[in-house]
DRENTI-24911 format. One line per field, with one value per residue (C-alpha): residue number from 1; y, z, x. Coordinates in nm, 3 decimals. Layout:
% DRENTI-24911
seq: c(NUM | ...)
Y: c(Y | ...)
Z: c(Z | ...)
X: c(X | ...)
***
This chain:
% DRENTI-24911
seq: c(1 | 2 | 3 | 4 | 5 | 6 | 7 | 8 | 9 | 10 | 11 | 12 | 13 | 14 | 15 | 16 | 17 | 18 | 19 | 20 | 21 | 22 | 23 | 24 | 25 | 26 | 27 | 28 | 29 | 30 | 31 | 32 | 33 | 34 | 35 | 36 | 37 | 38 | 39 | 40 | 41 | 42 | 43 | 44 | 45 | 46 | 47 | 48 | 49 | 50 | 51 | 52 | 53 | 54 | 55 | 56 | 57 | 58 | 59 | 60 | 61 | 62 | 63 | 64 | 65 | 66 | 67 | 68 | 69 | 70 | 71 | 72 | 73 | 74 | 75 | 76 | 77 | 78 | 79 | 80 | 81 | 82 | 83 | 84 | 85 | 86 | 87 | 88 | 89 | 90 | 91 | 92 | 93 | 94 | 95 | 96 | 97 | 98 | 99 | 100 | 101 | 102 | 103 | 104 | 105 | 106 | 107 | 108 | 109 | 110 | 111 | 112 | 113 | 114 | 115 | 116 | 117 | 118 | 119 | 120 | 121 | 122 | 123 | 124 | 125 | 126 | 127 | 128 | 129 | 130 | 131 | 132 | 133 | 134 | 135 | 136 | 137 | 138 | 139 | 140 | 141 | 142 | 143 | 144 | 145 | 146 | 147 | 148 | 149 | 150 | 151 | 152 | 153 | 154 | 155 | 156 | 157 | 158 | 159 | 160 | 161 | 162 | 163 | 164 | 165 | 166 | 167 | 168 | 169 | 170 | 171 | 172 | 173 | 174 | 175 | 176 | 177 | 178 | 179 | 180 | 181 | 182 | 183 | 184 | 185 | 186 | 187 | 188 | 189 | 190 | 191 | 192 | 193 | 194 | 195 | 196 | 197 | 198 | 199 | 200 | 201 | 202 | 203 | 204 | 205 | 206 | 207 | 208 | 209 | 210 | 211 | 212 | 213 | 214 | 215 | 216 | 217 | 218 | 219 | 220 | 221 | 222 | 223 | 224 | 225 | 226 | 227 | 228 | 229 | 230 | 231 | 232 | 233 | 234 | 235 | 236 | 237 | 238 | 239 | 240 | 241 | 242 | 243 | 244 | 245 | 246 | 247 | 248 | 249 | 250 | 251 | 252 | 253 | 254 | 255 | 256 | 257 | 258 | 259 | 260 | 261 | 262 | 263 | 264 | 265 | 266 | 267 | 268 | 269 | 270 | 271 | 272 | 273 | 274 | 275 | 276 | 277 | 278 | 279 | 280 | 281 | 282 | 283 | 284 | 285 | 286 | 287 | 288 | 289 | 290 | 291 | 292 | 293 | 294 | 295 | 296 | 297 | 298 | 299 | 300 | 301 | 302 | 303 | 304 | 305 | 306 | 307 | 308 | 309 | 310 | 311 | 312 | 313 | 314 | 315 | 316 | 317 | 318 | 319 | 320 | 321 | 322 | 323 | 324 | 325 | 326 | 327 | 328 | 329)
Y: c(1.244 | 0.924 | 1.056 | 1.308 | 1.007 | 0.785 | 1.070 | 1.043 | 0.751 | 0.704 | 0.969 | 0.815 | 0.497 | 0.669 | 0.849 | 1.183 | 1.474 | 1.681 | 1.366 | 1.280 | 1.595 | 1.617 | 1.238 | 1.432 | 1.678 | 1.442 | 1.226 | 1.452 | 1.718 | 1.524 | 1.288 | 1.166 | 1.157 | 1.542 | 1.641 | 1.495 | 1.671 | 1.992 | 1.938 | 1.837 | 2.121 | 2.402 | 2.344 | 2.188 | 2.459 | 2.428 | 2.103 | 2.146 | 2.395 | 2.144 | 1.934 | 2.197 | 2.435 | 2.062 | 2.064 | 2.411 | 2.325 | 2.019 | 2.207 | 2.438 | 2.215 | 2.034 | 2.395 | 2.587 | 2.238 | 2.199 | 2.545 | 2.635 | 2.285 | 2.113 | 1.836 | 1.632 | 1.391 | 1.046 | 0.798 | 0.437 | 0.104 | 0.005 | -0.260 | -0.589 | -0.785 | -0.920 | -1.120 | -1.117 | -1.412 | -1.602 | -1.737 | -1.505 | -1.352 | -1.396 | -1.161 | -1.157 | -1.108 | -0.804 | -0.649 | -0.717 | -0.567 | -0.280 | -0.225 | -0.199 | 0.083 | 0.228 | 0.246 | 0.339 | 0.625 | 0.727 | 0.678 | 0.903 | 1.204 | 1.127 | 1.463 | 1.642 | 1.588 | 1.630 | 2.033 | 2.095 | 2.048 | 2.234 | 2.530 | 2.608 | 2.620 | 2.856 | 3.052 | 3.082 | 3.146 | 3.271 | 3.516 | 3.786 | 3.839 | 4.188 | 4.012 | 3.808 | 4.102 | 4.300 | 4.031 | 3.948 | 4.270 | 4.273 | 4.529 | 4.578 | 4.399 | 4.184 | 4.329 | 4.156 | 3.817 | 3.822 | 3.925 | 3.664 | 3.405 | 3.459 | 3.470 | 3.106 | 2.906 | 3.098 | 3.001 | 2.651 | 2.619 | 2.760 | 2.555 | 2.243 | 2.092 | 1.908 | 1.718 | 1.631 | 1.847 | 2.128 | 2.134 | 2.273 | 2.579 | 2.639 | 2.646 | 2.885 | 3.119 | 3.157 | 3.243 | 3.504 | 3.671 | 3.510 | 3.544 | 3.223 | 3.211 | 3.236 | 2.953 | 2.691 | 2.817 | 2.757 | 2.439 | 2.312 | 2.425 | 2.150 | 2.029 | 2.288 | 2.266 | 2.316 | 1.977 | 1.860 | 2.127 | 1.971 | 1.641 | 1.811 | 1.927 | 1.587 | 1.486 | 1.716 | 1.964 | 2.322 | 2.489 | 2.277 | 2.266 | 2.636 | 2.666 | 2.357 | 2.555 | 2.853 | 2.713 | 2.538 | 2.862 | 3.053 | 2.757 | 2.708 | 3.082 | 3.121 | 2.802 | 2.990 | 3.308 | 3.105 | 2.881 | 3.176 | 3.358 | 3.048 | 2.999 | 3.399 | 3.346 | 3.090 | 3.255 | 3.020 | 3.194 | 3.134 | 3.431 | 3.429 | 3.319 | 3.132 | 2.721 | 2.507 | 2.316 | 2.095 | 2.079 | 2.242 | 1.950 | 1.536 | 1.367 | 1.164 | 1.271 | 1.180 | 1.284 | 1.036 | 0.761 | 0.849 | 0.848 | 0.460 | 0.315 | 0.512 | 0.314 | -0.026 | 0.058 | 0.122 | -0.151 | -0.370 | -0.209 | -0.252 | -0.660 | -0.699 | -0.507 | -0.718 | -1.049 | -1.038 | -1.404 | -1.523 | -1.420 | -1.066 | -1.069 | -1.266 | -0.952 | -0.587 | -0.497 | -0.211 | 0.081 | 0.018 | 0.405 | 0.583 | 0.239 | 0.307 | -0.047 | -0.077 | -0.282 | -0.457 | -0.451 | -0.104 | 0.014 | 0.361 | 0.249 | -0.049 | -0.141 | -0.458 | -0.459 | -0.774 | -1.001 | -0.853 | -0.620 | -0.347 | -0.136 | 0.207 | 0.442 | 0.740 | 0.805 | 1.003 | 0.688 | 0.504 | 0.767 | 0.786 | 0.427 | 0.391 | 0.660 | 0.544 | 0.172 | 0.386 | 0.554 | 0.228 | 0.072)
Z: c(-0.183 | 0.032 | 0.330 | 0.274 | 0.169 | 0.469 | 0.727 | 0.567 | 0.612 | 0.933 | 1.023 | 0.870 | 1.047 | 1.391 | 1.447 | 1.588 | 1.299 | 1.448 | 1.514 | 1.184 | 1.040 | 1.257 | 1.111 | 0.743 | 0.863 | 1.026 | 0.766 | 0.445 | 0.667 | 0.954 | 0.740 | 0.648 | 0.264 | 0.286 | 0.529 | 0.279 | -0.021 | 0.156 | 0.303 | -0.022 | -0.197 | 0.009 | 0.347 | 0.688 | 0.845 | 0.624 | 0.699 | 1.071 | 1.045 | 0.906 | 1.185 | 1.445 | 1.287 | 1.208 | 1.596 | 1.598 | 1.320 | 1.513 | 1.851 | 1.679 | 1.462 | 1.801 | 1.944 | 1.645 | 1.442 | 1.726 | 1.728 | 1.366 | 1.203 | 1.285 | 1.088 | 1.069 | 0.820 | 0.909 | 0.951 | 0.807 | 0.967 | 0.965 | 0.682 | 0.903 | 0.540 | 0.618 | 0.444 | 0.713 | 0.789 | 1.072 | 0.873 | 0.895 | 0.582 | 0.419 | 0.344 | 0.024 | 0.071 | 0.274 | 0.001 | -0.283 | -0.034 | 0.018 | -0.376 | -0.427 | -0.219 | -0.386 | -0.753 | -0.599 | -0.460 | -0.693 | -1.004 | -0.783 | -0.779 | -1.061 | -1.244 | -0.884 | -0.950 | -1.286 | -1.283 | -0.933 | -1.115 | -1.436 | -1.215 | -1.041 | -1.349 | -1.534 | -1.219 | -1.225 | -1.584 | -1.767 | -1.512 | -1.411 | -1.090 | -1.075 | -1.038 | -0.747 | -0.595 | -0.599 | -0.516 | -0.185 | 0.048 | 0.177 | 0.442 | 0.664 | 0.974 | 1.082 | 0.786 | 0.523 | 0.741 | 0.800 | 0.402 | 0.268 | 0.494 | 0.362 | 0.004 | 0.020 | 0.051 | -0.176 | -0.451 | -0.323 | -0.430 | -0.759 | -0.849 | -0.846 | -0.644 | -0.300 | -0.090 | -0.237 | -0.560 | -0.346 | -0.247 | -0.621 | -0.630 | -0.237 | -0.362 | -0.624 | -0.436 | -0.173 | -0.443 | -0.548 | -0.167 | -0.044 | 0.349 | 0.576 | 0.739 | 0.337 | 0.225 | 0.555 | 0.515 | 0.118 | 0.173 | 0.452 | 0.187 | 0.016 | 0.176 | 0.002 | -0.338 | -0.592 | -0.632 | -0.313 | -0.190 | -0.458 | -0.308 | 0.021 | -0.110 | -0.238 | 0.114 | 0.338 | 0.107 | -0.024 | 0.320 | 0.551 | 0.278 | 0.285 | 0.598 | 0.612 | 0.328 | 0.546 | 0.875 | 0.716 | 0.553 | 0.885 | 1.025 | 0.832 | 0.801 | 1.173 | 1.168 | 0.938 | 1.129 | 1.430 | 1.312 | 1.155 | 1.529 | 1.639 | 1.419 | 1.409 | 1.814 | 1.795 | 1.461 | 1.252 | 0.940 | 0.639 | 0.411 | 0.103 | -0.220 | -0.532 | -0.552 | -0.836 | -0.896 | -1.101 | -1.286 | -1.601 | -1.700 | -1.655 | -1.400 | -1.145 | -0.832 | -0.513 | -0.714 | -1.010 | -0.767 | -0.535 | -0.874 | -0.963 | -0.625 | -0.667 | -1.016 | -0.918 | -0.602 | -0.839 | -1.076 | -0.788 | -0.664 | -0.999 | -0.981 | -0.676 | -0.741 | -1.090 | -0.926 | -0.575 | -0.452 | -0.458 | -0.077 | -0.164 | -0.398 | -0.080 | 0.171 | -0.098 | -0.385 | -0.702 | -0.725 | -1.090 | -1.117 | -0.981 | -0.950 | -0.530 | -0.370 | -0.095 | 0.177 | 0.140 | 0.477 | 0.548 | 0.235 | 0.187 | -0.090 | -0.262 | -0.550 | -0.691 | -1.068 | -1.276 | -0.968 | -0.918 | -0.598 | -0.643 | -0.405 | -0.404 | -0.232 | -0.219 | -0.290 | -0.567 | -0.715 | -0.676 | -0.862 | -1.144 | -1.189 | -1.181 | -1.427 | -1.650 | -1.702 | -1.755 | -2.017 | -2.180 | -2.191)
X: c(-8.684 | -8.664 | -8.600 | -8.931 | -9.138 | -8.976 | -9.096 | -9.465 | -9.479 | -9.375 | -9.613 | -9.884 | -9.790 | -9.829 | -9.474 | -9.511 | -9.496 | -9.252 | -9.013 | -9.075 | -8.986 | -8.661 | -8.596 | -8.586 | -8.386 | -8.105 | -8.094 | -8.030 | -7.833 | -7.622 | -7.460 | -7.095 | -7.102 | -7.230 | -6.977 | -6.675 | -6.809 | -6.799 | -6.479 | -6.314 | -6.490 | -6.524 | -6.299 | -6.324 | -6.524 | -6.827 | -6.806 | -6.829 | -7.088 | -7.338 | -7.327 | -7.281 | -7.591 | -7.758 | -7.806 | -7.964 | -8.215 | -8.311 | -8.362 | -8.564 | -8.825 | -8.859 | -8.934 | -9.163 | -9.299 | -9.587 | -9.687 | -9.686 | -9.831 | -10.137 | -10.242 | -10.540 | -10.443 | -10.557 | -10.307 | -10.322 | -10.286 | -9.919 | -9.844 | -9.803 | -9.678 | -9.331 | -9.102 | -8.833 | -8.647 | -8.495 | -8.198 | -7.930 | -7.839 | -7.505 | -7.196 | -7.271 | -7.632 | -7.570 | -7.318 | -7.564 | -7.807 | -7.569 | -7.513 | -7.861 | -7.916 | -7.611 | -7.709 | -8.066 | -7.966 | -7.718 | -8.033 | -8.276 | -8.065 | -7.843 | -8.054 | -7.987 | -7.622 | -7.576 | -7.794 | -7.568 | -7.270 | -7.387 | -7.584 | -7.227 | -7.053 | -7.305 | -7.318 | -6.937 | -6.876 | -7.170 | -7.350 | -7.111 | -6.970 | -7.091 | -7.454 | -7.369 | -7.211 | -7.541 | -7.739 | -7.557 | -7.504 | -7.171 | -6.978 | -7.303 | -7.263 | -7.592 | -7.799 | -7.564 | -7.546 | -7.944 | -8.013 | -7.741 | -7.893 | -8.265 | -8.179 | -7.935 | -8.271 | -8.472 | -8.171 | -8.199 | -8.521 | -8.521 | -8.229 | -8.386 | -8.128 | -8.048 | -7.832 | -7.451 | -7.614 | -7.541 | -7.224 | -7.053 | -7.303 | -7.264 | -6.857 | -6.986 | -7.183 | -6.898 | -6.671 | -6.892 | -6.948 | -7.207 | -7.131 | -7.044 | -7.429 | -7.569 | -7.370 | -7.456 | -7.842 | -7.823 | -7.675 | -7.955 | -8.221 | -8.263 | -8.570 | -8.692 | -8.656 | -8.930 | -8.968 | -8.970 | -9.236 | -9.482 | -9.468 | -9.544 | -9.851 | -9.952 | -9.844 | -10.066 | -10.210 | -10.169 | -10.181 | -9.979 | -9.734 | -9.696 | -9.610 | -9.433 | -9.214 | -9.216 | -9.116 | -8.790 | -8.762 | -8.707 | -8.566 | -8.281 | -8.199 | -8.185 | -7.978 | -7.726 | -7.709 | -7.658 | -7.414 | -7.206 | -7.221 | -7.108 | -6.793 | -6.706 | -6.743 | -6.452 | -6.257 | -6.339 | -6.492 | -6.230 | -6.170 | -6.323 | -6.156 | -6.271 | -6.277 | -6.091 | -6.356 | -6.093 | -5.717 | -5.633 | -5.447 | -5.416 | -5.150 | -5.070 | -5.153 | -5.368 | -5.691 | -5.635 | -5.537 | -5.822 | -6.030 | -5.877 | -5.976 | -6.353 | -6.386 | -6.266 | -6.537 | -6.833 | -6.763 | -6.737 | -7.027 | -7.224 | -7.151 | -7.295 | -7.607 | -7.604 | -7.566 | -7.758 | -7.817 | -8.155 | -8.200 | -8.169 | -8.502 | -8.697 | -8.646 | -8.624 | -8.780 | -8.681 | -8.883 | -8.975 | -8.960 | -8.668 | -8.483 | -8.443 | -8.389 | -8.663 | -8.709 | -9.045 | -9.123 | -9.147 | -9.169 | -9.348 | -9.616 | -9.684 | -9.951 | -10.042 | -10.054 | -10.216 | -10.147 | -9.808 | -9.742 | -9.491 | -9.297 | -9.203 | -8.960 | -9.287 | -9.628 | -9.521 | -9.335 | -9.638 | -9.856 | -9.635 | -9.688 | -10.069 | -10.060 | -9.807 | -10.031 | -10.352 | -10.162 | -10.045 | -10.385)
***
């Protein structure tokens, strides 16, 4: 959700659109924390698939964004408000800094995470196997690769889910059949969830968001089938099996120590973002919505309330608040 709001508003700010929609690509698809997950949940090919068919999606938008969207949306003066400073900003400044964007991030798709995790085990365990197996065409050739990448983003967007979210129904479907292409286009999708295609239309309207949805649509199925040439090219499709999503029973083992060091890191974490020095407040400011930490800056949208001026991670955020104080008065 940041990184769609981010690309607005650089856009509006005078970026080029189709750089700006290859920025919101990069930045939910080609990143570390998403490659981990994946390798930790599904294996080491899916995660070099995302950054090899992260590539291919780029090279296309660059190639079909021009010719598909044109926008007329006028773009606003860029917000020259600063509160940067010359001092240099301490360790701990930058930690507390860092912490904030942390728990931000982690509040914003805390729901994403939570229905990912609860999607892919109802998809396991309560709709039968039989169903996935006649949803996904398998022993076809191209045909089963081509339908099997179509249908991963349509389930991507009517699962409500994106980035990290992901990653333990991707591990589902590919237990269930879904073909190497299907699972790298499902997992690209999430630019495309429901949610996020209604803030497109508050973005640029009902028809540019159509075929906004459409172009990713085609773009990140053609990524998948590309991606899944690519790796069968070079043997590296795994065989299918079904993923332990977790242990039957408690012990000690790399997991529960890699668990310990994760808790000591988010209570450390939590401190920090607790007790920022006063040179933290001067330079970002809480979304009073989602909770994001923002950079005041650049921040996407701001608002000043009763003589106070807040800052928001999107329009959307923004929105939510104006309508929330009408409400209250």
């Amino acid at each position: 959700y940041a990184a769609s709001a981010l690309a607005h508003s650089l856009y509006k700010k005078g970026a080029d659109f189709t750089a700006s929609m290859v920025f919101m690509f990069a930045s939910t698809n080609l990143v570390i924390e998403l490659g981990i997950v994946l390798w930790l949940l599904i294996g080491w090919q899916f995660a070099a698939a995302e950054f090899v068919g992260g590539a291919v999606m780029i090279v296309l938008l660059r190639l079909l964004t021009p010719k598909v969207i044109t926008l007329t949306v006028n773009k606003a003066e860029p917000d020259v408000e600063t509160s940067e400073s010359t001092e240099k900003p301490s360790i701990r400044s930058r930690i507390s800094a860092s912490a904030g964007y942390t728990i931000g991030d982690l509040t914003m798709l805390r729901v994403e995470l939570i229905v990912g995790f609860i999607v892919a085990g109802l998809a396991m365990r309560v709709i039968p196997f039989t169903f996935w197996k006649a949803l996904f065409i398998s022993g076809h050739g191209f045909w089963s690769a081509l339908e099997n990448a179509i249908i991963g983003p349509f389930l991507a967007f009517i699962s409500f889910v994106c980035s990290v979210g992901n990653v333990p129904l991707a591990a589902a479907l590919w237990g269930a059949g879904i073909t190497f292409g299907g699972v790298i286009a499902f997992i690209f999708a999430d630019l495309i969830s429901f949610p996020l295609v209604m803030i497109y239309r508050k973005y640029y309207g009902n028809k540019v968001a159509l075929r906004l949805t459409l172009l990713f649509w085609f773009v990140m199925t053609l990524s998948g089938l590309i991606t899944e040439g690519i790796f069968a090219l070079l043997g590296g499709v795994p065989a299918h099996h079904n993923m332990v999503m977790g242990s039957k029973h408690f012990g000690l083992n790399a997991t529960t120590i890699l668990n310990g060091i994760a808790l000591i890191l988010a209570i450390a974490i939590y401190y920090f973002y607790k007790n920022p020095p006063a040179s933290v407040s001067n330079e970002f400011a809480q979304d009073p919505i989602c909770g994001m930490q923002v950079r005041i800056s650049d921040a996407p949208a701001s608002y000043l309330h009763e003589g106070v001026k807040y800052y928001f991670c999107m329009e959307g955020c923004k929105e939510a608040f104006i309508s929330k104080n009408a409400q209250a008065r």
